[in-house]
C-alpha positions, -999 to +999 in steps of 0.1 A: +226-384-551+261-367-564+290-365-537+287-327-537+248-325-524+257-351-504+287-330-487+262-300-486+232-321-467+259-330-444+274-297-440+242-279-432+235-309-406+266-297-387+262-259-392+225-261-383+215-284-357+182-299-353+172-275-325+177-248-349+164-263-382+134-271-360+131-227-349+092-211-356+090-175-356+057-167-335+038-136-335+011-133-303-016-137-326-002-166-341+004-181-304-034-175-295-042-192-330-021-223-321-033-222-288-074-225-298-067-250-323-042-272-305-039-273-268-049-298-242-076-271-233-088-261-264-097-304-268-110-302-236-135-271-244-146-287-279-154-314-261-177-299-231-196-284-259-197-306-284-215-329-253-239-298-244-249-292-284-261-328-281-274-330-250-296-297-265-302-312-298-317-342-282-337-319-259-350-303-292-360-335-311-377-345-279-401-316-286-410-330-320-434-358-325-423-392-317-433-427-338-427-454-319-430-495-327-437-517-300-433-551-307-431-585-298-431-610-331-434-640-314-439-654-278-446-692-273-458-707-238-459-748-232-466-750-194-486-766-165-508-738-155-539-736-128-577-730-147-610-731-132-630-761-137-668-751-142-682-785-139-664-794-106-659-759-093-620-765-087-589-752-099-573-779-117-537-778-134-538-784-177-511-784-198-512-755-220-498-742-253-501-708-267-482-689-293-487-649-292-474-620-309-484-584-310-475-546-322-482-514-318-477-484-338-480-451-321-475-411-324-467-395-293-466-356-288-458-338-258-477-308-251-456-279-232-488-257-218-504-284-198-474-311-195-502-336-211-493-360-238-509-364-270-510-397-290-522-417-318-519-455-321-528-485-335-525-522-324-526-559-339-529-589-320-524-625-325-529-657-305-531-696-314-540-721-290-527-756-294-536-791-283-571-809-281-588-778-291-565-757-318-579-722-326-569-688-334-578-654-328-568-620-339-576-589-320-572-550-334-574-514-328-576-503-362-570-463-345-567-450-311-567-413-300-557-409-264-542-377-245-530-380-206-515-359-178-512-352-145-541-327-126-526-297-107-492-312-107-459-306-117-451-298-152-419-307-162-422-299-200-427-259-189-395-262-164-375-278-193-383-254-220-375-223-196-341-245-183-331-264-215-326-233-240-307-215-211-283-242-199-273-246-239-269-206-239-248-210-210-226-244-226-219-217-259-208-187-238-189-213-213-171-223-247-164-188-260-150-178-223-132-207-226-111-197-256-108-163-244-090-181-211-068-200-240-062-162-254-052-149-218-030-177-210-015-172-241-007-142-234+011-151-205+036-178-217+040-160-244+050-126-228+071-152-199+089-165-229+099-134-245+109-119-210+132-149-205+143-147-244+153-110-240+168-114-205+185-143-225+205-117-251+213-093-235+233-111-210+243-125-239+255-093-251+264-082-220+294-105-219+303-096-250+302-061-240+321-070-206+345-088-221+355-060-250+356-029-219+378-054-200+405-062-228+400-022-235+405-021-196+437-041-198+455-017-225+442+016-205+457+002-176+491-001-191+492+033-194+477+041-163+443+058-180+428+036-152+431+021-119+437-015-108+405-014-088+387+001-119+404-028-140+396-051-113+360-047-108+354-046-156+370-083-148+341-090-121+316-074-143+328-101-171+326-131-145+289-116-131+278-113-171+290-150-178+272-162-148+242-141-153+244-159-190+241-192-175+209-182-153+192-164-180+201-197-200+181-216-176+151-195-175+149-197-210+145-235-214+120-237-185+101-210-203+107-226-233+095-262-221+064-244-208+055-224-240+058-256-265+034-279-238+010-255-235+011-253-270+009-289-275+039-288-300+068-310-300+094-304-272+121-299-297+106-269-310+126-239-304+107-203-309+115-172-314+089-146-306+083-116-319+069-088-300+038-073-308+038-034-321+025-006-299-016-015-293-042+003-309-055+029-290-093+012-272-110+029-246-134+005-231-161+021-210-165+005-175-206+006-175-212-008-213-188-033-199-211-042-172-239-044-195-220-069-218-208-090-190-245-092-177-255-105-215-229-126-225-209-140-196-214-179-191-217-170-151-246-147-151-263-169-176-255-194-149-271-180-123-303-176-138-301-214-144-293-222-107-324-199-097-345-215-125-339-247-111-345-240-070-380-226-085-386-251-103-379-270-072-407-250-050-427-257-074-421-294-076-425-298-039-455-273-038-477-291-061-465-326-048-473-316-008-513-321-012-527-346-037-518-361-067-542-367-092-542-376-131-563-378-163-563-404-192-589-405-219-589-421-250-611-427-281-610-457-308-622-486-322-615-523-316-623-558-330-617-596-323-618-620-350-609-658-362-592-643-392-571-612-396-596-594-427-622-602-399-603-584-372-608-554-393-645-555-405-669-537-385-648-526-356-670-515-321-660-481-303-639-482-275-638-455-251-614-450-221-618-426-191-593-425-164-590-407-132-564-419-105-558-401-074-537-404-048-540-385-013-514-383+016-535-392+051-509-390+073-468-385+065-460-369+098-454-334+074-428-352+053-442-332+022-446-300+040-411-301+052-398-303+015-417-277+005-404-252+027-369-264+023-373-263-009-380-221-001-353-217+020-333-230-008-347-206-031-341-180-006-307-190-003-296-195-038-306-157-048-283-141-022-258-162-030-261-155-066-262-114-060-233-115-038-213-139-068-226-109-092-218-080-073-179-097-073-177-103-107-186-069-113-164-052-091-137-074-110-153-058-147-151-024-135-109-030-122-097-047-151-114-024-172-097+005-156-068-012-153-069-014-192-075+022-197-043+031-188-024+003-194-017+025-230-003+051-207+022+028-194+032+014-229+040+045-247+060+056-212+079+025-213+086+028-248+102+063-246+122+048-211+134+020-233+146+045-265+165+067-236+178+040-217+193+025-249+206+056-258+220+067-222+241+039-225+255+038-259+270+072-249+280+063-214+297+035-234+316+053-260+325+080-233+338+054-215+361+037-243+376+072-250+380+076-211+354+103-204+330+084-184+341+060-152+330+027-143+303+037-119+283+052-147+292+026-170+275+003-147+243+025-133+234+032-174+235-008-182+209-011-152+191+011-162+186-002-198+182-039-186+152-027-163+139-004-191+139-036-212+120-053-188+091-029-177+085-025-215+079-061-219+060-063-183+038-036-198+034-051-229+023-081-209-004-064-185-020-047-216-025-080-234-034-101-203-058-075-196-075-069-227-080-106-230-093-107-195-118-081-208-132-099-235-135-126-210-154-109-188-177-096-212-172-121-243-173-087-265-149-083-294-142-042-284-125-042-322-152-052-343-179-041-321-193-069-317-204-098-294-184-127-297-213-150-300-220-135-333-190-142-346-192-180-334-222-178-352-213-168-383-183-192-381-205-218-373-230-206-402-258-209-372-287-185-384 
């Protein structure tokens, strides 16, 4: 590397630290972007539904028929065991050894309507008997049809596929609301940043400002254009904008250090933001709000799942508080041979009927006692479930008229901002060519400094509550659109 880059790389290093060489510009959009991709909580949501989309994936393949290979290739036995002795009539102990192995090969399929399962299998056994009389046997069931289920009892398979479907719904919209929470918060650091970065320059101007009245203070005063009190208090205004400086200083770098965590990004970053322009103008209507809200938000999907589940509960307990009872059948052939071609030749039929029951005599109304806790659960659950609705609504229906005229407020601010900045560039030149006093001098910078700030503050309650919005309703109020569409056609999900 020649000596002159060299001087260059170093002079820039000097001129240009590395908190400034390390300075992003950041838009809000941007922000949000960063936010969704890279937070702690945008990991954290991924995660949660990365872990439902299994959970429902596995739900679905359980639907689908299963094949299944039982096996156990090889089982030896050399033991003392007890027999019956024919000729004596006693039980004597004999040495014994066996080796045994056996599979089975089956096709299961669960069947939703009836909560029976379905299945086809077939079997192969082997055993071999060793010591003063060696043989060996091979057993089959060259094909089995069987079905089973329980008789007036409790189907899970038609709870699940009401339950399963819904409590996936609910994992996606959870998601979605999710990154909408990411957008909100965004908002909010990013809107606390840029209050604290423009509270941040214009004290910064403010004692440059103080400083140049106070030296023009100084010569007026020599020819007596002003008082000493009037001189006196431009010096206090200089030492109030120097200290103000240092404040504003501070509540820059705590809003700073919060921004970059939140973001996840490195703690050296520093940002500068840039305000977004005036909003679009949207007019969300309060009842189509509603209607979304009732559609897409993870909460009302929630609480049909809760009251899913307490029926599915009654109903549990119900059919569980009498009898239980259940059904096997099955249909096939079998066959026993010395050799395994045997074992296949000629199989016999073998047919299976089951019927098991079981009946409660006396459980001192143990049953009966679930059961109708089980209803007052029920019971329970649905008013709990309106009242949790009728809140969320009642929040829909104020943040979405506290959006409408959040616009309003804007394009008010805005014009206090463009007056207040003007008021006091006059009030300012008046006052260098002595035709304004300090008084209004000082009442003109207020005023600007608080018109800065309630234009921000408005900019901040728009955004915060048009994210809240889509929220609340998981609707994209741009594109017209729910925003489980778009995840879809991210995801490329038909």
């Amino acid at each position: 590397m020649s000596n002159l880059k060299l001087i260059t790389l170093l002079a820039l290093g000097f001129l240009f630290p590395a908190t400034l060489r390390s300075q992003v510009v950041l838009s809000l959009n941007r922000t949000i972007e960063i936010a969704n991709d890279s937070s702690l909580q945008a990991f954290t949501a991924k995660n949660l539904y990365q872990s439902s989309y299994w959970g429902f994936r596995s739900y679905k393949a359980a639907r689908l028929p299963s094949l299944n290979l039982i096996m156990t290739p090889i089982q030896y036995y050399r033991d003392i065991t007890r027999r019956y002795d024919s000729e004596t009539n006693l039980d004597v102990y004999r040495e014994q050894q066996s080796l045994y192995s056996s599979g089975n090969l089956s096709v299961r399929q669960n069947f939703d309507l009836t909560g029976g399962t379905f299945y086809i299998d077939s079997e192969l056994g082997y055993i071999r008997n060793f010591g003063e009389r060696v043989y060996s046997q091979y057993t089959t069931v060259p094909v089995r049809i069987g079905y089973s289920q329980d008789l007036f009892g409790f189907n899970s398979f038609k709870w699940q596929r009401k339950i399963e479907p819904l409590k996936y719904e609910k994992a996606k919209q959870q998601y979605l609301y999710d990154r909408e929470n990411i957008s909100e918060l965004s908002s909010l650091y990013f809107f606390d940043l840029a209050m604290a970065q423009a509270g941040y320059d214009m004290a910064r101007d403010n004692v440059a400002s103080s400083d140049t009245l106070y030296r023009i203070g100084q010569e007026r005063q020599k020819i007596a254009a002003i008082s000493q009190a009037d001189l006196l208090t431009l010096k206090l205004d200089a030492v109030n904008a120097q200290n103000s400086l240092k404040n504003a200083e501070i509540d820059l770098k705590r809003a700073m250090f919060g921004f970059v965590s939140f973001l996840n990004m490195d703690q050296s970053t520093q940002v500068r933001l840039e305000l977004p322009d005036r909003p679009k103008g949207i007019e969300v209507n309060a009842d189509k709000a509603l209607v979304y809200t009732q559609n897409n938000n993870p909460d009302f999907i929630g609480y049909k799942q809760t009251i899913l589940e307490a029926e599915q509960e009654v109903d549990r307990t119900k059919k569980t508080a009498n009898f239980e009872a259940s059904f096997s059948a099955s249909v096939g052939f079998n066959q026993v041979a010395n050799d395994f071609s045997g074992a296949y030749q000629n199989p016999l039929q073998q047919d299976v009927v089951s019927i098991n029951l079981r009946i409660p005599l006396v459980d001192w109304g143990v049953r009966k006692g679930k059961a109708n806790m089980a209803k007052n659960n029920l019971n329970v659950t649905k008013l709990s479930v309106r009242q949790k609705e009728l809140n969320l609504e009642q929040d829909v229906i104020m943040t979405v008229n506290d959006f409408n005229v959040q616009q309003d407020m804007i394009r008010s601010a805005e014009e206090a901002l463009e007056l207040a900045n003007m008021a006091y560039n006059n009030t300012k030149e008046r006052f260098i060519i002595g035709k304004a006093d300090i008084n209004s001098l000082t009442l003109s910078l207020n005023r600007q400094k608080e018109a800065q700030r309630n234009y921000i503050s408005s900019l901040k309650n728009y955004w915060m509550s048009y994210y809240k919005i889509r929220k609340l309703t998981l609707f994209d109020f741009e594109k017209n659109e729910p925003l489980s569409v778009v995840f879809d056609r991210e995801m490329n999900i038909e």
